[in-house]
VEXGUMI-826998 format. One line per 5 residues: their letters; for each residue x, y, z of N, C-alpha, C. Coordinates in nm, 3 decimals, m for minus. Each point is the difference from the previous one (the first is absolute). Layout:
a	X:Y:Z:X:Y:Z:X:Y:Z; ...
END
This chain:
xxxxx	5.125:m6.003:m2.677:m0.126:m0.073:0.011:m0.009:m0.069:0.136; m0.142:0.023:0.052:0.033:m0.129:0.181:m0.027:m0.140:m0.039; 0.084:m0.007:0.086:m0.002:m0.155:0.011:m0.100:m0.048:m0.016; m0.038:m0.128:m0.084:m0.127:m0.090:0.018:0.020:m0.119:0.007; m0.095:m0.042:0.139:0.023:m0.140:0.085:m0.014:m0.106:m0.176
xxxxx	0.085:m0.129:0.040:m0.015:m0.116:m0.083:m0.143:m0.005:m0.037; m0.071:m0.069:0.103:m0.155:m0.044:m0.002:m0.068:0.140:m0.057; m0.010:0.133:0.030:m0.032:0.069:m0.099:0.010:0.009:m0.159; 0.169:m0.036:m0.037:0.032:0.006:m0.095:m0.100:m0.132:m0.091; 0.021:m0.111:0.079:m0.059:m0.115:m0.031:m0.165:0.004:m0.079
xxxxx	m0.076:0.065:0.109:m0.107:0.014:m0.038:m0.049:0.112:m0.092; 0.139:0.092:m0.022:m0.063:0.091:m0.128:0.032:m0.038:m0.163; 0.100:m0.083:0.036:0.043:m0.104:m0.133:m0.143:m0.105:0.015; m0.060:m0.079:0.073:m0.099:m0.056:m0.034:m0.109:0.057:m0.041; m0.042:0.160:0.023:m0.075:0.046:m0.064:0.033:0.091:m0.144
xxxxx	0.080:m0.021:0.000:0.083:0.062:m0.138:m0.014:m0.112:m0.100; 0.043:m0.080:0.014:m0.006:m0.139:m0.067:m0.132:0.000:m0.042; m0.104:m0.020:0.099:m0.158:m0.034:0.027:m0.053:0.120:m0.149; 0.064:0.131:0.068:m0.036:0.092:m0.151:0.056:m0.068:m0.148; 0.111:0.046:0.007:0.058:m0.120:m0.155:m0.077:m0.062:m0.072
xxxxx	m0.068:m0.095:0.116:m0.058:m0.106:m0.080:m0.152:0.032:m0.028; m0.063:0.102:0.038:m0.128:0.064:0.000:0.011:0.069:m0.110; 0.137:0.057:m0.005:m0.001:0.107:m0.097:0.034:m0.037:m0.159; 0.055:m0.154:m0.004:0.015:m0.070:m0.136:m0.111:0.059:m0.097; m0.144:m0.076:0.058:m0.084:m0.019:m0.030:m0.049:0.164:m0.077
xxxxx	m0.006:0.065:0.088:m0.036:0.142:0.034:0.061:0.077:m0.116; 0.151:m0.018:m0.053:0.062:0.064:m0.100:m0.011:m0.037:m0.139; m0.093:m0.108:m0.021:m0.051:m0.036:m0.077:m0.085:0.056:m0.058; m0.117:0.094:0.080:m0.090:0.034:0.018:0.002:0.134:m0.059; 0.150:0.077:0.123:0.028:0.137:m0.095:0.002:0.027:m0.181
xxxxx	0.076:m0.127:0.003:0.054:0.035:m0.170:m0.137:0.013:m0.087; m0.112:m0.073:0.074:m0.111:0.050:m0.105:m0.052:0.108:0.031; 0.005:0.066:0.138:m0.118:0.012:0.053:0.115:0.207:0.056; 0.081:m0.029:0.000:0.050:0.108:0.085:m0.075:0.059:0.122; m0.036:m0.085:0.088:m0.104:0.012:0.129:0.125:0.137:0.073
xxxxx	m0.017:0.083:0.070:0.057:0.107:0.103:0.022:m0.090:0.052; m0.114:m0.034:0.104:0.028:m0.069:0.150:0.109:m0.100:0.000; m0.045:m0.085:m0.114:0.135:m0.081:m0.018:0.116:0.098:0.015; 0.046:0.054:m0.044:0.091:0.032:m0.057:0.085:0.094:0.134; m0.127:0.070:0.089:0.102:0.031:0.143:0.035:m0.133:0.055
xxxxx	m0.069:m0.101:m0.015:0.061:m0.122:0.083:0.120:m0.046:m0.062; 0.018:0.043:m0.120:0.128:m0.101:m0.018:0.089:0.090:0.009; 0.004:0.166:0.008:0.123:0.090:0.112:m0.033:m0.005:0.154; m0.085:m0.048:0.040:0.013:m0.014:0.151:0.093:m0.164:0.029; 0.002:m0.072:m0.103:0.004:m0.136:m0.037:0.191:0.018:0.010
xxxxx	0.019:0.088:m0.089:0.173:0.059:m0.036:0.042:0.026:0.112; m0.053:0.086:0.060:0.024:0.055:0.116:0.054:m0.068:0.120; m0.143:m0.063:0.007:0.076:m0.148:0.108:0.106:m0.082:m0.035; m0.006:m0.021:m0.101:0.110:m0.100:m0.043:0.129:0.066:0.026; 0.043:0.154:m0.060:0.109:0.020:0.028:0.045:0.102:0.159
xxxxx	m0.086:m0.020:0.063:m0.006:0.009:0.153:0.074:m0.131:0.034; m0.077:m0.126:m0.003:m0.006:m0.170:0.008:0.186:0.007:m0.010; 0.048:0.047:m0.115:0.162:m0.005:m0.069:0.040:0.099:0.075; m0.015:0.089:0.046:0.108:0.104:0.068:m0.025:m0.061:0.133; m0.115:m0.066:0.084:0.009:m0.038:0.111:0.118:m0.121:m0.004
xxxx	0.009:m0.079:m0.073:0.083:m0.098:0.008:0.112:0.044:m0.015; 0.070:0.108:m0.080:0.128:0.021:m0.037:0.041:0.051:0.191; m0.110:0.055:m0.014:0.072:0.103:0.160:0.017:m0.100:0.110; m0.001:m0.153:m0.031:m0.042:m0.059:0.134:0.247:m0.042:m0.048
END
């Protein structure tokens, strides 16, 4: 994996986070509603997150 600067790392955990907390709300929503769109966001959502964890392990 390449390297990624701190301050990069920094600011993709603040928008990772920023999702999280968007997405509380949002998964609420699925269980009634089984929306799609939702539902790519919360694997694009995975995604980042375990990018977010392999960037840190590699540092």
């Amino acid at each position: 994996m390449a390297y990624i600067p701190k301050s990069q790392l920094n600011k993709l955990e603040t928008m990772v986070t920023g999702h999280l907390q968007n997405m509380k709300s949002t998964i609420v929503k699925i269980r009634h509603r089984g929306d799609t769109k939702t539902r790519i966001g919360l694997h694009e959502l995975t995604f980042a997150a375990e990018n977010l964890a392999n960037a840190h392990k590699a540092q």
